[in-house]
C-alpha positions in Angstrom: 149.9 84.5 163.1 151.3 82.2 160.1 149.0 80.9 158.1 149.3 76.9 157.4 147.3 75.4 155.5 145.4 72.3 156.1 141.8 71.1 155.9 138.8 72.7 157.8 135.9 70.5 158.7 132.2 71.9 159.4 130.3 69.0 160.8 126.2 69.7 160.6 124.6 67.9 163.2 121.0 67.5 162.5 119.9 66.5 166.0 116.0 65.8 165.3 114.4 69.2 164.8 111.2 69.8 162.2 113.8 70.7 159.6 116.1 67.4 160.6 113.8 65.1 158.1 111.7 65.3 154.6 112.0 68.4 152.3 113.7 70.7 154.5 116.4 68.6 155.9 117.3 67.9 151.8 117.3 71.9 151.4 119.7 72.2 153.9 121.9 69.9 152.6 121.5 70.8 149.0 122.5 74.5 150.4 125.4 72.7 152.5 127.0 71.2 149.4 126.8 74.3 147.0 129.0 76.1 150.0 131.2 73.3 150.1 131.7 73.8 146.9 132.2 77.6 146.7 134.8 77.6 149.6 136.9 74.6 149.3 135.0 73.6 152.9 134.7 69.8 153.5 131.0 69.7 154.8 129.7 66.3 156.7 126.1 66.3 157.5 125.2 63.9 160.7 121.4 63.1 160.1 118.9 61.1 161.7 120.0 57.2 160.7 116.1 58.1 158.6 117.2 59.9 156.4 120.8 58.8 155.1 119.6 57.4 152.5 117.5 60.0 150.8 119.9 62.8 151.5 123.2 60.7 150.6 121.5 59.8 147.3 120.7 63.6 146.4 124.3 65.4 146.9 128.2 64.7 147.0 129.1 65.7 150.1 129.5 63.2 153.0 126.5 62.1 155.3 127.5 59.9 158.2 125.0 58.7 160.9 124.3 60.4 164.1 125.4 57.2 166.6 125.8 53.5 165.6 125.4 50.9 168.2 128.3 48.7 169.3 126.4 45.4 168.6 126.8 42.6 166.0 124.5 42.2 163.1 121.6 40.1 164.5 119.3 40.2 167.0 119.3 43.9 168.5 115.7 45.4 168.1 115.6 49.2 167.5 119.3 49.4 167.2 121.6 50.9 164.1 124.2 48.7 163.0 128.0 50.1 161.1 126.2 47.7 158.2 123.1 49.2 157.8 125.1 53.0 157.9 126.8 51.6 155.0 124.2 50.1 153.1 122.3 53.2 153.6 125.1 55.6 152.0 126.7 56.7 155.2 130.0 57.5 155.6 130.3 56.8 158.9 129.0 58.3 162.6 129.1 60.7 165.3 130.0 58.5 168.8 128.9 59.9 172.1 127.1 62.6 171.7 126.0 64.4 174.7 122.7 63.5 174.0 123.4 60.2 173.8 126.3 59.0 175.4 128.5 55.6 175.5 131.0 54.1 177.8 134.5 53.9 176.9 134.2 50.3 176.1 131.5 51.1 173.4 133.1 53.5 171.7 135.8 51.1 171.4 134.0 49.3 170.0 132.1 51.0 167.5 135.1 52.5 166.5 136.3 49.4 165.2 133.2 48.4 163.7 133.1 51.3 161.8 136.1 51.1 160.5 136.3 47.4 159.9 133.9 48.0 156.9 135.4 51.3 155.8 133.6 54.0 157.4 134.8 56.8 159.9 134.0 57.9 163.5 133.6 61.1 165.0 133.6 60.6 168.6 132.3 63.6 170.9 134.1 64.3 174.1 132.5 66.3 177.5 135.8 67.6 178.2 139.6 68.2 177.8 140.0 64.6 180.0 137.1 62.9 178.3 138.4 64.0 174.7 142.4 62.7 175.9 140.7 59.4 177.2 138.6 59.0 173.6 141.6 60.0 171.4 143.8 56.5 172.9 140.6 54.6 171.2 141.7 55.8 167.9 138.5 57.7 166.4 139.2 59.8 163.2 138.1 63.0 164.5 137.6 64.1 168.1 134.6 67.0 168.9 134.9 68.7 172.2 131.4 70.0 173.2 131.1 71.3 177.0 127.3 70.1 177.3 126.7 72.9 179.1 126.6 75.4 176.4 125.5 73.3 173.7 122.2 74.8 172.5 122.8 78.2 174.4 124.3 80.4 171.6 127.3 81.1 174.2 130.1 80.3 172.0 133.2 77.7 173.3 135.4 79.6 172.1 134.9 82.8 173.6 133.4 81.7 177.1 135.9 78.7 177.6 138.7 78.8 175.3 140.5 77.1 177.8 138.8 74.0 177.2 140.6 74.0 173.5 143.3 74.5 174.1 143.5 72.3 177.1 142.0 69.2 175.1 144.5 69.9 171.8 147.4 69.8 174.4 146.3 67.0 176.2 145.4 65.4 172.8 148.8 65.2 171.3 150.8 64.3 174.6 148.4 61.3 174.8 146.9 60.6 171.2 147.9 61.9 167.7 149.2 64.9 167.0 147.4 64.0 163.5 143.8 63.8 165.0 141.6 66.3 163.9 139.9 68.3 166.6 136.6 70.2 166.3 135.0 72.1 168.4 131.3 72.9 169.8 128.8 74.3 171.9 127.0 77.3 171.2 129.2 77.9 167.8 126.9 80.2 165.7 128.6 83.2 164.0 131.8 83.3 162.0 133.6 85.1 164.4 133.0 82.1 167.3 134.7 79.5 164.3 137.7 82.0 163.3 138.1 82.0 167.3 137.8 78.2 167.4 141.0 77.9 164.7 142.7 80.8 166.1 142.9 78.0 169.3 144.1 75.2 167.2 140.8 73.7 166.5 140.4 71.6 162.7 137.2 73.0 162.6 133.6 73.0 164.1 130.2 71.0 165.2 127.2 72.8 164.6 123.6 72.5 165.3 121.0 74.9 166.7 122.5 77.8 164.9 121.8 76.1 161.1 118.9 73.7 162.2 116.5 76.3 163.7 117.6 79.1 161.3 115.3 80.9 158.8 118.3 81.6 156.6 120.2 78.1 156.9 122.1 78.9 153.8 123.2 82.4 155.3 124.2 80.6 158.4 126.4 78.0 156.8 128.1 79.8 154.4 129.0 82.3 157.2 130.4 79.5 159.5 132.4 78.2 156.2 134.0 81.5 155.8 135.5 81.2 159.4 137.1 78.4 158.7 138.5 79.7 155.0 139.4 83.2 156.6 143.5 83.0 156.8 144.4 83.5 159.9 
């Protein structure tokens, strides 16, 4: 296979694990920027909305928010606003996550929010016809994650392949043929991300496999060196 060059993208979801907040959640992403800036990987970290602040402050690399609300600044009790994302340091947010999902109409919408002050979505997708239905909302970066075998350790790209490269073909017959795609779901080893952009994939969205490691820092830059491996 040629190799073309383009960026890779290692997303870190945080999720809300022990090591998500406080000391540990600012080791990881200490360990997450000096990667980044060993292999040329961009890095985003997703944290709880928490701990933006405190991590964004500490390290260059880009922290966005794990979901924003699709309401206006006022009253919403217990809600996260784009604004407060941005005041915080965020970058911008994951959309639809499995774990928290959104009707069309609300990603929409916080699409737009987002980027009306500057900041970027990441919306998650189900599947190949969820992530072609997202990609006509105009996100910045698509990540398909069968819910199925997120948290399992059963990689996407080796148990259904299919699923990328059904959503990237889908993707550019309907959206952009520019939209990054990432990839998740049990993506924990470097040979499950050098699979993923074998398929086509930008890059990846990891969780478990970094989170609820003993050796995030062996975990990260081993996922990073997937996507730097020229394929």
């Amino acid at each position: 296979m040629i190799f073309i060059m383009k960026e890779r993208i290692l997303v870190i979801n945080y999720k809300s694990y022990p090591s998500s907040y406080g000391k540990k959640a600012l080791e990881i992403a200490k360990a997450a920027e000096r990667i980044a800036a060993e292999t040329g990987t961009r890095i985003i970290l997703a944290v709880p909305p928490t701990e933006i602040r405190s991590i964004s402050s500490s390290i260059e690399l880009e922290v966005i928010s794990q979901h924003v609300d699709p309401i206006t600044e006022g009253a919403g009790t217990g809600y996260v606003t784009p604004q407060m994302v941005k005041a915080a340091g965020g970058k911008g947010s994951l959309l639809n996550h499995s774990e928290n999902r959104m009707i069309l109409s609300d990603i929409e919408t916080a699409v737009d929010r987002l980027r009306e002050i500057g900041l970027y979505s990441i919306a998650c997708a189900s599947s190949p016809k969820t992530a072609a239905a997202v990609s006509i909302l105009s996100p910045d970066m698509i990540a398909v994650e069968p819910p199925e075998l997120i948290g399992t350790g059963i990689s996407v790209s080796k148990a259904r392949p299919e699923v990328i490269r059904t959503s990237i073909d889908l993707i550019n017959k309907i959206g952009s043929k520019a939209l990054p795609i990432l990839v998740g779901a049990g993506v924990s080893t470097r040979e499950d991300v050098e699979k993923a952009v074998e398929l086509g994939a930008s890059g990846v969205l990891v969780a478990s496999a970094v989170m609820r490691s003993n050796e995030p820092e062996k975990i990260i830059a081993e996922l990073a060196g997937g996507l730097t491996r020229r394929l």
